[in-house]
PAZAPA-4460 file (N, C-alpha, C; in steps of 0.05 Angstrom, whole numbers, plus 32768, in hexadecimal, padded with zeros to 4 digits):
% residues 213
    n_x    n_y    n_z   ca_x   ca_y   ca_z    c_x    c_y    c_z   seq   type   mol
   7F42   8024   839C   7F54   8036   838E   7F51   8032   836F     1      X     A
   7F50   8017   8366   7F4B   8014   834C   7F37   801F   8344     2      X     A
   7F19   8025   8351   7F03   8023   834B   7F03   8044   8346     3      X     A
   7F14   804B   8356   7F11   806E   8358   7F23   8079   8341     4      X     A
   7F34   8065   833A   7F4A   806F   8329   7F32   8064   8309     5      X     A
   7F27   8051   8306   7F1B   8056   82F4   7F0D   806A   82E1     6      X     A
   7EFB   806F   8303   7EE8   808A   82FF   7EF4   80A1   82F9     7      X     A
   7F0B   80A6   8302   7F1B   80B8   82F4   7F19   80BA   82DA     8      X     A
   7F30   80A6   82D5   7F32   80A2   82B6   7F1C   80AC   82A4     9      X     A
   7F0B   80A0   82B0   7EED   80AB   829B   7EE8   80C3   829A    10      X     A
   7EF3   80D2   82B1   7EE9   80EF   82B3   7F05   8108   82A4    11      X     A
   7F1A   80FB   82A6   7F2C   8104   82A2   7F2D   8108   8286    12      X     A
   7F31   80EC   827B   7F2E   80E7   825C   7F16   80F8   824F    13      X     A
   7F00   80FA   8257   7EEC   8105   824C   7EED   8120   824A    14      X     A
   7EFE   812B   825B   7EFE   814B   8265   7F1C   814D   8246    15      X     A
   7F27   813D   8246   7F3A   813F   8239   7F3B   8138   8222    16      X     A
   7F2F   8122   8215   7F27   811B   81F7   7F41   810E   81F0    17      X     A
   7F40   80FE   81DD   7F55   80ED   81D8   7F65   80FF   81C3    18      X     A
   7F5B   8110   81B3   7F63   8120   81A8   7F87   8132   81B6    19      X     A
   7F81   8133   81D0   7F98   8146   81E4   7F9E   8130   81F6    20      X     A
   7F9F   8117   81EE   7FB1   8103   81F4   7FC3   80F7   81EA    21      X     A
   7FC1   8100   81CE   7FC8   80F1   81B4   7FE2   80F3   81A4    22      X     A
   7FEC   810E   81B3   8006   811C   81A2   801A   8115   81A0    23      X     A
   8020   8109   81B5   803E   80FE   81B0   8041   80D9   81AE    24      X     A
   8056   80D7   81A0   8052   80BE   8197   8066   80B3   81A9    25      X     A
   8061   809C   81A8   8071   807D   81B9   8090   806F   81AF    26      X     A
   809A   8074   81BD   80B9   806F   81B3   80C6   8054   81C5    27      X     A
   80C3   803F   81B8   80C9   8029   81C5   80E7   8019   81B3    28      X     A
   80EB   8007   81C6   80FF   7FF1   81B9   80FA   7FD4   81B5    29      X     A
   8106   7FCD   81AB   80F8   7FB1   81A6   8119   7F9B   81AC    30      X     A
   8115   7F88   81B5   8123   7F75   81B9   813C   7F74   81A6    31      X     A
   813D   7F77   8191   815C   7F7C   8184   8164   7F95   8182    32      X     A
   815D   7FAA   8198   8169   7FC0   819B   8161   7FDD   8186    33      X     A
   814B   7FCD   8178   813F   7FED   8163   8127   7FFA   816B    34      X     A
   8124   800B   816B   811A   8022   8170   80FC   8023   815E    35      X     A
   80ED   8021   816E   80D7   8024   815E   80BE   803C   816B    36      X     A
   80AC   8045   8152   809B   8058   8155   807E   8053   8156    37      X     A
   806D   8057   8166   8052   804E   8170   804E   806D   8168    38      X     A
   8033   8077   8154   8026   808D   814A   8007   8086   813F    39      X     A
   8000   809C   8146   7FE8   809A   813E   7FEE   809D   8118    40      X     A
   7FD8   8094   810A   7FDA   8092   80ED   7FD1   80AD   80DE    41      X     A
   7FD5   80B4   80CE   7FD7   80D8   80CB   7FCB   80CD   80A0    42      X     A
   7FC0   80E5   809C   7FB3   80E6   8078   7FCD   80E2   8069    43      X     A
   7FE1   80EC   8072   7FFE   80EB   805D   8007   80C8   8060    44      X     A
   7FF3   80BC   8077   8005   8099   806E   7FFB   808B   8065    45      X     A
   7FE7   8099   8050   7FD1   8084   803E   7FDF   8072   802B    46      X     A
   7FFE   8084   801A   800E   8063   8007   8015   8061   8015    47      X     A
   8027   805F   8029   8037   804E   8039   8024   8041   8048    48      X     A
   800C   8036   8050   8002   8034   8067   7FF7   801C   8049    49      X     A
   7FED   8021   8034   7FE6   8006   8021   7FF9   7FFC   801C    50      X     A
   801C   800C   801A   802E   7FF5   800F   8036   7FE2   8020    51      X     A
   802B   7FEB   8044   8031   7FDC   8052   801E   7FBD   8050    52      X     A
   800A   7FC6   804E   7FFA   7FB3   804A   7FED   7FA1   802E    53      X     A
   7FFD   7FA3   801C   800F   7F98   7FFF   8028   7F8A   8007    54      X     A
   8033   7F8F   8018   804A   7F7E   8018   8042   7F75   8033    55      X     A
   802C   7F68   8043   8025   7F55   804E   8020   7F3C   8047    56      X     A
   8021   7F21   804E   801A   7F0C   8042   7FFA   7F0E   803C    57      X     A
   7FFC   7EF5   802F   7FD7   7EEC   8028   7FD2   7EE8   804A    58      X     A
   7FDE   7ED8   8053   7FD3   7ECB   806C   7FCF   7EE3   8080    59      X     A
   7FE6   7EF9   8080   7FE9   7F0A   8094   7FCF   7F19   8090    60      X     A
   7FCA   7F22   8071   7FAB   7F34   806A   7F9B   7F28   8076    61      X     A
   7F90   7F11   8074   7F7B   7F02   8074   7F70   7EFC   8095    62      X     A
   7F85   7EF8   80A1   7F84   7EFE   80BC   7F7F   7F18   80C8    63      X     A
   7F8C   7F28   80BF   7F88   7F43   80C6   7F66   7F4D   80BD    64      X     A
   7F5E   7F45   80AC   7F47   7F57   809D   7F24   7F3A   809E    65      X     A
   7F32   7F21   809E   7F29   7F07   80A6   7F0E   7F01   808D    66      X     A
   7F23   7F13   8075   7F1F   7F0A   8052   7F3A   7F12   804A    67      X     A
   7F2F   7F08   802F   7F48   7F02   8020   7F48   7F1F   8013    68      X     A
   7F5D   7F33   8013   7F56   7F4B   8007   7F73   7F53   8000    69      X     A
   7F7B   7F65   7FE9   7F97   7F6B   7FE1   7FA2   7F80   7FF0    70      X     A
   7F8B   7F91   7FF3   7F92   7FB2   8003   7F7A   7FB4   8015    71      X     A
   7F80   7FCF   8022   7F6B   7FDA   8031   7F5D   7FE8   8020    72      X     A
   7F3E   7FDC   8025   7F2B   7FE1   8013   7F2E   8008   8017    73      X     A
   7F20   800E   8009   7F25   802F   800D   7F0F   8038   801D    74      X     A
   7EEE   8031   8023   7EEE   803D   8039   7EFA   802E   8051    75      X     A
   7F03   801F   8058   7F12   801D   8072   7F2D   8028   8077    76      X     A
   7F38   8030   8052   7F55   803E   805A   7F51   805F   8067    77      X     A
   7F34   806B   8062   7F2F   807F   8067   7F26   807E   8086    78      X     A
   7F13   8070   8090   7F10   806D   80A6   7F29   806B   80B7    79      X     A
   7F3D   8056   80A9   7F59   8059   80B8   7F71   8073   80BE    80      X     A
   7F6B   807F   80A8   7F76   809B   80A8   7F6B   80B1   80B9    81      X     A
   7F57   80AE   80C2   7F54   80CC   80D0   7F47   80B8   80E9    82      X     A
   7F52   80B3   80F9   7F4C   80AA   8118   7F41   80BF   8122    83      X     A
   7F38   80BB   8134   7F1C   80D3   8149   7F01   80CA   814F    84      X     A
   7EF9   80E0   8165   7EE5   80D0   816E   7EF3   80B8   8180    85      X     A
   7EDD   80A0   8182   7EE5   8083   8190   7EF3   8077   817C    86      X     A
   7EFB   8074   8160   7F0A   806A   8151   7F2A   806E   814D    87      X     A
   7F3D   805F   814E   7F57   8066   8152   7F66   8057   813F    88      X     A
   7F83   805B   812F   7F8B   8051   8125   7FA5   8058   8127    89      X     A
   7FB9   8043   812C   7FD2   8045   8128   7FE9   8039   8125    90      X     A
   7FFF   804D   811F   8015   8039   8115   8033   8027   8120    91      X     A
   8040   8016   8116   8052   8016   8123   8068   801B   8115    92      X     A
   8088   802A   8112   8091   802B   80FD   80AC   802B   810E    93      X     A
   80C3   8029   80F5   80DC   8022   80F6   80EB   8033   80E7    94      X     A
   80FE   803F   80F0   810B   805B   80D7   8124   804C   80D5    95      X     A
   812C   8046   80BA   8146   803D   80B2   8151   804D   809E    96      X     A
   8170   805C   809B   817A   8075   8088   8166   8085   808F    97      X     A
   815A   8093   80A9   8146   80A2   80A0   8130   80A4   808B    98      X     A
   8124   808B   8084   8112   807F   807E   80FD   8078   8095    99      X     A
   80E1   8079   8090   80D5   8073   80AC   80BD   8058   809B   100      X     A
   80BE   8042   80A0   80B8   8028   8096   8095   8019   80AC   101      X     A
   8081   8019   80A6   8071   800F   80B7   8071   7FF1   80B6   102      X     A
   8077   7FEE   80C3   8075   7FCD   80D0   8069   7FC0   80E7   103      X     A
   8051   7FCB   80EA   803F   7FC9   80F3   801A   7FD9   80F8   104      X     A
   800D   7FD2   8101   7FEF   7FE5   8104   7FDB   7FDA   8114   105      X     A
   7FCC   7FED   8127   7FB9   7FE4   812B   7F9E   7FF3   8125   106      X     A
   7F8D   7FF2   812C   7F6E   8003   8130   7F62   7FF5   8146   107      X     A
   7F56   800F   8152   7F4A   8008   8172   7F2E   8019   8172   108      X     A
   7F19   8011   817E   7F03   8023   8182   7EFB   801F   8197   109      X     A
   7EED   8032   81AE   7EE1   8029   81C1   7EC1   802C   81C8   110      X     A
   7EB3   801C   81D1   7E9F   8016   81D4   7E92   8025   81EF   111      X     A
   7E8B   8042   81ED   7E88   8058   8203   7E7A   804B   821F   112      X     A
   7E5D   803E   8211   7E4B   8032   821E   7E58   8013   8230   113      X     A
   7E61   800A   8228   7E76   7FED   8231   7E84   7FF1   8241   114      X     A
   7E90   8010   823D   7EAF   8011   8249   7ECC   7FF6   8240   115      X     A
   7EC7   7FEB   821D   7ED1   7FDB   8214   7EE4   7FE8   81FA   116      X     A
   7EF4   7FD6   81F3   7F08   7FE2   81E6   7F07   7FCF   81CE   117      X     A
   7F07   7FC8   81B7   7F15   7FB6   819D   7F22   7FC0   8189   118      X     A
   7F30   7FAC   818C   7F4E   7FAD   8176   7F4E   7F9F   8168   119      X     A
   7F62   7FA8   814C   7F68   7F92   8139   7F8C   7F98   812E   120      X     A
   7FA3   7F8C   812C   7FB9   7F8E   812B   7FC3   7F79   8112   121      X     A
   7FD4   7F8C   810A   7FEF   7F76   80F7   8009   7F81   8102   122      X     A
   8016   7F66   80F6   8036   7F70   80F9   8040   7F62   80D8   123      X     A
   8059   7F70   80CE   8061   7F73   80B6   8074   7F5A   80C1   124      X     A
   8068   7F3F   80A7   8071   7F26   80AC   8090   7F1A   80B4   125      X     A
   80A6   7F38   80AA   80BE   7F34   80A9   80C7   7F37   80CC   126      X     A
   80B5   7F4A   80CF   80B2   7F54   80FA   80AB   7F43   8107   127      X     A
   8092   7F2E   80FC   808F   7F1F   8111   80A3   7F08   811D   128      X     A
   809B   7F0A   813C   80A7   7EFC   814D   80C5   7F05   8156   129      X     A
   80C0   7F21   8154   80DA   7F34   815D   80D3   7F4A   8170   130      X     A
   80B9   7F4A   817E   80AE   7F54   8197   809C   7F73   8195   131      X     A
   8094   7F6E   8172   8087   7F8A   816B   8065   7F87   816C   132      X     A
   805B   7F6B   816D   8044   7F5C   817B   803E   7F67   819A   133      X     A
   8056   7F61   81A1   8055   7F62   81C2   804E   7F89   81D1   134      X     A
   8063   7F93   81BB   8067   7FAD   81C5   8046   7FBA   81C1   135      X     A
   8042   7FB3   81A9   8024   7FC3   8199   8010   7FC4   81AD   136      X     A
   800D   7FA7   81B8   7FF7   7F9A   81BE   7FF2   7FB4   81E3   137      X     A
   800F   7FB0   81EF   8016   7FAF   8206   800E   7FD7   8200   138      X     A
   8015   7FE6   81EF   800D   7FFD   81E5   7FF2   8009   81E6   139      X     A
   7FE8   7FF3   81D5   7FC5   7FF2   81DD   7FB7   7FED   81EE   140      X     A
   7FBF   7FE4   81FE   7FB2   7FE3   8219   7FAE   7FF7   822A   141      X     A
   7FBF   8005   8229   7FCA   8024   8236   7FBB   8033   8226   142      X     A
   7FB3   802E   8209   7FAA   803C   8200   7F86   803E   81FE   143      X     A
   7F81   8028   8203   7F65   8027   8206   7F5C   8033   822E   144      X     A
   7F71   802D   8240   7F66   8037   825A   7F6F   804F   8256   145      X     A
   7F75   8069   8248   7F77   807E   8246   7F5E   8086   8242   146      X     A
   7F4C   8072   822E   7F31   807A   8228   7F1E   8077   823C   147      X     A
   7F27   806A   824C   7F11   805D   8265   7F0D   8046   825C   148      X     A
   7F18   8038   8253   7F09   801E   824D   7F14   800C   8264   149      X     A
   7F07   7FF2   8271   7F0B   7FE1   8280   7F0E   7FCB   8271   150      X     A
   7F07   7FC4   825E   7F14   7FAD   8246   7F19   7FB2   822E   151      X     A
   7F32   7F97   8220   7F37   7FA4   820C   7F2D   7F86   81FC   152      X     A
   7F2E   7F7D   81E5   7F29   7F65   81E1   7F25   7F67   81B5   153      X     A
   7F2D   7F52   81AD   7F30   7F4C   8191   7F29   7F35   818C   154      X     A
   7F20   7F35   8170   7F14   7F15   8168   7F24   7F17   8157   155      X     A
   7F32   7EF3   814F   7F3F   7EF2   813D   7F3E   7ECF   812C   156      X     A
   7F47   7EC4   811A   7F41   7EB0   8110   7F49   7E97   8126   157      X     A
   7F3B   7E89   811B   7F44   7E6D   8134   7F60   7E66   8126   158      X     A
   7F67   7E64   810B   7F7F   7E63   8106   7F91   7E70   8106   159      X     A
   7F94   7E88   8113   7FA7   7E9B   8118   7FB3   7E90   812D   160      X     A
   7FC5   7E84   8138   7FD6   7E82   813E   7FE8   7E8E   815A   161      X     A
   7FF9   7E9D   813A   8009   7EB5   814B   7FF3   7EC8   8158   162      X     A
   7FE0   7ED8   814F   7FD3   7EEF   8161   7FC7   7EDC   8181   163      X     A
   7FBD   7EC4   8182   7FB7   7EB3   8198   7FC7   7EB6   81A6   164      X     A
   7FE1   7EAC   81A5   7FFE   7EAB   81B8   800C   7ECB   81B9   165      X     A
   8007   7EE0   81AF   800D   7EF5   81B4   7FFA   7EFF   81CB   166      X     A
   7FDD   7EF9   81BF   7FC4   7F08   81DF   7FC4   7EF2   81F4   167      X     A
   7FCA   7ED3   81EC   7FC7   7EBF   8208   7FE3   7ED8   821C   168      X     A
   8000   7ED7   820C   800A   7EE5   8216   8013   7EF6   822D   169      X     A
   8004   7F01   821B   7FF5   7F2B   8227   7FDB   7F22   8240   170      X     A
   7FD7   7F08   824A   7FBE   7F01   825F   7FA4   7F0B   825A   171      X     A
   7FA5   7F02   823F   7F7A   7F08   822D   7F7A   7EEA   8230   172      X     A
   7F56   7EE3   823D   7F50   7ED8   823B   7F45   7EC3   821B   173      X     A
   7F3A   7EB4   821C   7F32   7EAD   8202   7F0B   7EA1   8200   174      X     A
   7F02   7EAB   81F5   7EE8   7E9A   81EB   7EDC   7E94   81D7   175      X     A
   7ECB   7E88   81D3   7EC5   7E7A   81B0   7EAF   7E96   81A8   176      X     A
   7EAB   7E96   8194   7E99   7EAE   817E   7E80   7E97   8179   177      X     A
   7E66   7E9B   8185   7E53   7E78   8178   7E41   7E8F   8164   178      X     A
   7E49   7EA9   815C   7E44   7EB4   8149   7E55   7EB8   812F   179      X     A
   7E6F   7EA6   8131   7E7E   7EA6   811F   7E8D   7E8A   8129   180      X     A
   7E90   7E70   8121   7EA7   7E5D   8127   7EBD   7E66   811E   181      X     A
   7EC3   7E7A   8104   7EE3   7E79   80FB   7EEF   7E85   8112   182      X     A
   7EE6   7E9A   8124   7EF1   7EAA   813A   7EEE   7E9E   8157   183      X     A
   7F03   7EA9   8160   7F06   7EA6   8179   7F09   7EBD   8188   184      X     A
   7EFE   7EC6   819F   7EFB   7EE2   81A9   7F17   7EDE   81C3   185      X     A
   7F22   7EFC   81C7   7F39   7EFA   81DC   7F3E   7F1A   81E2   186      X     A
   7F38   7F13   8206   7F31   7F32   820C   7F3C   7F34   8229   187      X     A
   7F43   7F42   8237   7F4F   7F50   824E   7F41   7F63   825B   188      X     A
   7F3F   7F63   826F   7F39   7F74   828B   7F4E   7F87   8288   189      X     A
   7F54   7FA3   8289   7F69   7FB0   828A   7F61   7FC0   82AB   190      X     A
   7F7A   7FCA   82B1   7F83   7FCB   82C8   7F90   7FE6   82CA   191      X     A
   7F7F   8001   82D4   7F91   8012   82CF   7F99   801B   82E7   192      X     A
   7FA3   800A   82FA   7FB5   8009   8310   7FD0   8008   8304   193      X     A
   7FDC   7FFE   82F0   7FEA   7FF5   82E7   7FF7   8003   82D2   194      X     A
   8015   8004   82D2   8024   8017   82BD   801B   801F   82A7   195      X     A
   8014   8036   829E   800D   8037   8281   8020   8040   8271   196      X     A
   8031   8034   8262   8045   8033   8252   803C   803D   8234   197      X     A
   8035   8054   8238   802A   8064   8221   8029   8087   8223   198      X     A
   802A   809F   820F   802D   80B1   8213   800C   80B6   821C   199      X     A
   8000   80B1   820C   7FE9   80BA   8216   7FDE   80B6   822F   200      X     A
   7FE5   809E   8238   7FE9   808F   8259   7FF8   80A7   826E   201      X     A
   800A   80A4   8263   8021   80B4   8270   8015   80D8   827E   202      X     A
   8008   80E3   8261   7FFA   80FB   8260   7FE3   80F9   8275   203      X     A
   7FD1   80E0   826F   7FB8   80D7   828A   7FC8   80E5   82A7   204      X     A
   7FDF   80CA   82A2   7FDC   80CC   82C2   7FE1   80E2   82D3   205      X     A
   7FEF   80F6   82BE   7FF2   8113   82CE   7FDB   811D   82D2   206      X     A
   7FC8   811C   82C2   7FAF   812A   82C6   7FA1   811E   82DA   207      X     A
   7FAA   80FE   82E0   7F8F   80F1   82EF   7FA6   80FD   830C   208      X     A
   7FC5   80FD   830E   7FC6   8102   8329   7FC0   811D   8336   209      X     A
   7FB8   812F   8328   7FB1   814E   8328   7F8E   8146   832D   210      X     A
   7F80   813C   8326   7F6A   813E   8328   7F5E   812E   8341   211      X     A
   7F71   8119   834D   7F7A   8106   8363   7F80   8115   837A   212      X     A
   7F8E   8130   837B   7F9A   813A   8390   7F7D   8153   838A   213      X     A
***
């Protein structure tokens, strides 16, 4: 069943493009009861999307980007702004007074030929360890087997810490980089037997049970 539900996926997604998976955004909660927004990243969140990442720590950048850098360099802020294709980027945000605040992000691409997924994530230093790690991560997953992917997996510094205990977590394995010592590699088998707690997920599975029957 898994093996068939895979093959789907692949055929489904492809017939469908991530593009007409993508529309509606993710409306979750987080452990102290607020309301948060999972969206894809759009050309209008280019200041907000650097002031978010200006009012990150040194440590939080440096991890995130794995140099020492103030902002997002500009071509990668551009690359980050228009997701498509296998490249994805997105946000996590918080609306306070009707204000909408990002406090969080990731970028994801997938690897067609692999059937592999990689990611790279922050969370806004005042968030961490209030379950917006957990939600993102648990987001992406769903979001990479929408693509067909059968793994998802990220490298990150051996001294990171918190991202280690967020993916040990989430049940990613871990292995050493002997093409990099500062990193440590940590990656997952995904499972799309298994709930996909995502719109675009959500959108799949109608199509995969229509294409199933």
């Amino acid at each position: 069943m898994v093996n068939t539900l895979r093959r789907t996926l692949h055929r489904v997604g492809a017939l469908l493009g991530p593009g007409d998976l993508s529309q509606q955004p993710d409306i979750v909660r987080l452990r102290d009861g607020r309301t948060m927004t999972l969206r894809f990243v759009e050309p209008e969140d280019a200041t907000a999307l650097q002031d978010y990442f200006h009012g990150l720590s040194v440590t939080s950048r440096y991890n995130r980007f794995l140099a020492a850098v103030g902002e997002l360099p500009p071509s990668e802020l551009e690359k980050t702004l228009h997701s498509g294709g296998n490249a994805f980027a997105i946000l996590a945000t918080l609306k306070t007074g009707g204000v909408e605040t990002i406090v969080g992000e990731a970028r994801y691409a997938l690897d067609v030929a692999a059937a592999r997924v990689e990611f790279g994530l922050s969370i806004d230093d005042r968030l961490q360890g209030q379950g917006v790690g957990t939600v993102l991560l648990s987001n992406l997953q769903c979001r990479a087997m929408t693509l067909g992917a059968t793994t998802i997996f990220g490298d990150t510094l051996r001294s990171n810490d918190a991202m280690q205990a967020l993916a040990r977590k989430a049940g990613f394995t871990f292995a050493t980089l002997p093409s990099d010592w500062r990193l440590v590699r940590f990656e997952k088998a995904l499972d799309p037997a298994l709930e996909m707690p995502c719109a675009d997920g959500r959108a799949l599975r109608r199509e995969i049970a229509v294409a199933l029957n």
